[in-house]
N, C-alpha and C positions, 0 to 999 in steps of 0.2 A: 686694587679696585675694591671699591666698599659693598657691602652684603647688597642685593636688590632685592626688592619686596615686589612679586607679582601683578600682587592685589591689594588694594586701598584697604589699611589697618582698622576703616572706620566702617567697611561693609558697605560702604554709599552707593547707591548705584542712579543712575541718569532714568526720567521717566522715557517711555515708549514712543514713539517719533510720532505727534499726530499726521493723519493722514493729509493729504494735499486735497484741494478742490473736488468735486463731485463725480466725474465720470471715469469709467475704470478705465476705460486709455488712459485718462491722464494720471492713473495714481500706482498705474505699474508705473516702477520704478528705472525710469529711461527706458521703458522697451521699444523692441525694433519699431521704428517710424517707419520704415517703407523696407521693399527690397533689397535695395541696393546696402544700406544700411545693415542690414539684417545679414549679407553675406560677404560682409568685409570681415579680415581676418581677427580672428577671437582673440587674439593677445594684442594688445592695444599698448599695456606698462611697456617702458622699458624693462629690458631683462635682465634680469639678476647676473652681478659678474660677481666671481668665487673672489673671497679674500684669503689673506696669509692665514695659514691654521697659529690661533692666539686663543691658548688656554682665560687667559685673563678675561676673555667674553662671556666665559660661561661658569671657571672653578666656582667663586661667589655664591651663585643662584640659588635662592633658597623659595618654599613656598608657604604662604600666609594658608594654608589650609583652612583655617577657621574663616577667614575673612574669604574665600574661593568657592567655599559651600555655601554661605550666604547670597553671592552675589547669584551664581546661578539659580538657587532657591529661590529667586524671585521671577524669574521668568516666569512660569506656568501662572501664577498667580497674577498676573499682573494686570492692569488693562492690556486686552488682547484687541485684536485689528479684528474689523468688523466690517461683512454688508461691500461696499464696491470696494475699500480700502482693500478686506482679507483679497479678493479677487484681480484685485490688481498684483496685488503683492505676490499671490501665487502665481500668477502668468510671468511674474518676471521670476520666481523659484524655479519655473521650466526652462529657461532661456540658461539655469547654471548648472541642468543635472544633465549628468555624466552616464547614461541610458547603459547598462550594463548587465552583461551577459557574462556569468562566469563559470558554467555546471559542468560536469563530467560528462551529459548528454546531449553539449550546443552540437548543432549541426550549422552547415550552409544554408538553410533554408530558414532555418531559428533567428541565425543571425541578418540575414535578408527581411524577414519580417521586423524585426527588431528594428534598423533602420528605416524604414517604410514609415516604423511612429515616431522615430524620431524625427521626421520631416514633417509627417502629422502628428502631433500628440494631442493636438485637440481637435474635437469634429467641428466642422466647417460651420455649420447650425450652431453652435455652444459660440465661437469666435464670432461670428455676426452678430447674436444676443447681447456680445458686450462690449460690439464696437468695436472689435477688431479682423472686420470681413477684408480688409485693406492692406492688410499687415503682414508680414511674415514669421511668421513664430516657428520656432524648434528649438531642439535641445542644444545644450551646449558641447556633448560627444558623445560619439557610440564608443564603448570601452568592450574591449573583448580578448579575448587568448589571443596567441602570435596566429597560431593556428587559422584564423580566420580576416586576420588584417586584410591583406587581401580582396578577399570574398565582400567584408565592409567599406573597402574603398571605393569597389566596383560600383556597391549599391549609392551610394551616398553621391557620388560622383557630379557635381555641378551644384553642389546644394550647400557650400559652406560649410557642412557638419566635420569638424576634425576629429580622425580614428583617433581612439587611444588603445596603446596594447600594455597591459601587464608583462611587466617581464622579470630577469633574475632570478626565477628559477621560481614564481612567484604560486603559492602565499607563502611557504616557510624560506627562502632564497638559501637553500644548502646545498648547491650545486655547485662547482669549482668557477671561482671567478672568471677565468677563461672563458669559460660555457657563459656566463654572464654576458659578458662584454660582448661577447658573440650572437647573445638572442637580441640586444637592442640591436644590434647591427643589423641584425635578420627584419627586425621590424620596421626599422627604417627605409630599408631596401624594398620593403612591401607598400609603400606609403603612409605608415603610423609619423603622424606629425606632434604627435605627444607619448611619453611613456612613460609608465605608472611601476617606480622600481620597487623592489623591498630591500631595505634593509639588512645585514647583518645583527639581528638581534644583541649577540654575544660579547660583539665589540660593545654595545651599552652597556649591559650586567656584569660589564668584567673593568668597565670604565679603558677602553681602549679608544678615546676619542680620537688621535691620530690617524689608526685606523680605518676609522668608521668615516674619518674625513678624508682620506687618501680613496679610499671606495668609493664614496660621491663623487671625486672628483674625475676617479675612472669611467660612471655612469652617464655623466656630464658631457665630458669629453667623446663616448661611445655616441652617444644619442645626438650630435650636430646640432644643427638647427631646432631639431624635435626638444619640444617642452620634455622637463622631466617633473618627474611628482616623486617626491620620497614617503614613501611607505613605512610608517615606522612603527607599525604593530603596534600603538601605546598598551593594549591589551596584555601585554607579553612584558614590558618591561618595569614591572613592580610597582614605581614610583613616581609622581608627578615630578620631581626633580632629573628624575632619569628623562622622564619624556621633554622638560624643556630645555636641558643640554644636547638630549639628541636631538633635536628643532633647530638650536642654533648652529649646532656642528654643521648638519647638513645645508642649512641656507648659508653658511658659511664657505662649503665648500662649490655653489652653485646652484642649486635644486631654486629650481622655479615656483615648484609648489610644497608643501608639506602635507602632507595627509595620515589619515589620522588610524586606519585598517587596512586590510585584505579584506573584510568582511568574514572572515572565515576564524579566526581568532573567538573565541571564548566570551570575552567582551569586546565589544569594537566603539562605535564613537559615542562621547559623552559629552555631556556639556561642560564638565566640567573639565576633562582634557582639553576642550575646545578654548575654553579660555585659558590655559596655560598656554597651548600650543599659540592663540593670539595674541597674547602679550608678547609673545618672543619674535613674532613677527614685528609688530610696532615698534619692538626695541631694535630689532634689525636694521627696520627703517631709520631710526632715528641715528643710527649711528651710518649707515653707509648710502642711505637716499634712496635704496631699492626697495621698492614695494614687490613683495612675494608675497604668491597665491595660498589659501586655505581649501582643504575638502577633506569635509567628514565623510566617514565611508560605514559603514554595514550599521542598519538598524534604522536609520531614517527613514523607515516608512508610509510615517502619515502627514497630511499637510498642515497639522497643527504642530508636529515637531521642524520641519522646513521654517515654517516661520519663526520659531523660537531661534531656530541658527540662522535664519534673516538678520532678527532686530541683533543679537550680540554682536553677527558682524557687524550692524552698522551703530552701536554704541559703539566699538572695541576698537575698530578700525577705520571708520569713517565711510562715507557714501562708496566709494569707490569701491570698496569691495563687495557689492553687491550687483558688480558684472562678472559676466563669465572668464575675464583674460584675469579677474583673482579670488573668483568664487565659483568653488564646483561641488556638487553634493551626487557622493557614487551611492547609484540605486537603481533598485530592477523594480521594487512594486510602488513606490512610492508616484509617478506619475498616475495611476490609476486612482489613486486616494482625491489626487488633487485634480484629473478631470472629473472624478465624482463629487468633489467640492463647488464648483464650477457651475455643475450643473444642476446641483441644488440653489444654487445663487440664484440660476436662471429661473427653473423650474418653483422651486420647492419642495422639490420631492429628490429623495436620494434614490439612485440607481443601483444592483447589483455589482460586486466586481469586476463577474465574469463579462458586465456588458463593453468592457474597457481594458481588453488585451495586448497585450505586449511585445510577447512573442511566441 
């Protein structure tokens, strides 16, 4: 198999999608048209089936660094989405984040609130303003500890919102695989219809791709039905080469999603992980037909960064991945940024934080 190149050696990059016709219904991007719509089930692709572990998919892989910092270098600068477009755009950035609760002090009650804005995340006045008093908008999950699946099932209950539970021993996963296999079990049995695993680090930095794909395949098989996300700490393992071999091992081995943190990691998602890790999705596609999900996790907090990982996914990968069944963006503050967005649109005026709570 011949060397791959990531990233276009010429630094090219595609201009910014101009926006569609005038009113923000129509320029969020496919968002829920009605109820019923809005509470049909979130994974829509077909699902990712594991293939044979084949070193040849990935030994090669090399990255155009020079030509990968360019391209991302152009986002922020670029023409940016503006006025009903930005407002469209962020209502449908709500419809993919992954509403999460992850502290050493959640409680039952945290997390019940928590759910509560995930079925409202925007106030009723702000959605009427822009045309969406008809519609049913929320987030695309409540993500939270095993601990609490449950208690989030409870809440969520008739409203379409699928739990996700972190698990594997999650954020460093150095507990005995055993124990592993046994917490998605746990969470499945709780009703987590997605689970968000971590990784074995070690098997990367020590180039144990077998391993690390023998492990996916266990987490896979553990979780049923239940979506999984593979958590691959990019933070953690050194080099963008490291990150898009363990990208393909794992969608290789079956992982629905690939993502990109714990949030808890040192550095977490970047844009420019983000387009290595979607190149390797594309090139997934292109060789087995499965379209597998992307979610960047810890630091996207503002709704000028959302957008920025909008348009890449839809240069990188095409319109489709700007739904929730293959785009999810984990975050705790970042819906406050963008109902404060929102409602400067409306308004004009920006509102405090704290008037736009969470949990």
């Amino acid at each position: 198999m011949t060397s791959t190149s990531l990233v276009r050696s010429s630094g090219a990059v595609r201009s910014r999608p101009a926006p569609p016709a005038s009113a923000v219904a129509a320029l969020a991007p496919a968002a829920p048209a009605a109820s019923a719509e809005a509470l049909a089930p979130p994974h829509a692709a077909a699902r990712n089936t594991a293939q044979p572990f084949d070193t040849g998919w990935f030994d090669n892989i090399r990255i155009n660094l020079s030509a990968a910092e360019r391209r991302v270098a152009t986002l922020p600068g670029r023409r940016s989405v503006k006025k009903d477009a930005q407002a469209g755009w962020l209502l449908k950035a709500i419809t993919c984040i992954d509403l999460t609760t992850l502290n050493g002090d959640d409680t039952a009650e945290r997390v019940r609130r928590l759910c509560a804005k995930a079925v409202t995340p925007v106030r009723p006045d702000l959605l009427a303003a822009l045309g969406f008093a008809d519609r049913t908008l929320h987030t695309g999950a409540v993500c939270v500890y095993h601990r609490f699946v449950s208690t989030a099932v409870e809440a969520l209950a008739g409203t379409g919102i699928p739990v996700a539970a972190v698990s594997t021993g999650f954020p460093a996963g150095l507990i005995p695989h055993e124990l592993k296999l046994k917490e998605i079990e746990a969470s499945v049995r709780d009703g987590a219809s997605e689970i968000d695993i971590v990784i074995t680090r070690e098997h990367v930095l020590t180039g144990q791709w077998q391993k690390l794909y023998d492990e996916m395949r266990d987490f896979r098989s553990a979780a049923g039905d239940a979506h999984v996300k593979a958590i691959l700490a990019t933070g953690e393992l050194k080099t963008l080469r490291n990150v898009a071999k363990a990208s393909m091992v794992c969608m290789m081995a079956g992982a629905d999603f690939i993502k990109t943190s714990t949030g808890k990691e040192g550095v977490n998602a970047t844009p420019l992980v983000t387009l290595v890790m979607l190149r390797m999705i594309r090139q997934y596609e292109a060789r087995t037909g499965f379209r597998v999900g992307y979610k960047p996790a810890g630091g996207v907090s503002t709704a000028k960064t959302a957008l920025d990982y909008q348009v890449l996914m839809k240069e990188e990968l095409g319109r489709a991945w700007l739904e929730p069944d293959l785009f999810r963006i984990g975050a705790s503050t970042l819906l406050a940024d963008i109902e404060r967005q929102l409602e400067h649109h409306v308004t004009g005026r920006y509102s405090a934080f704290n008037r736009h709570p969470i949990g």
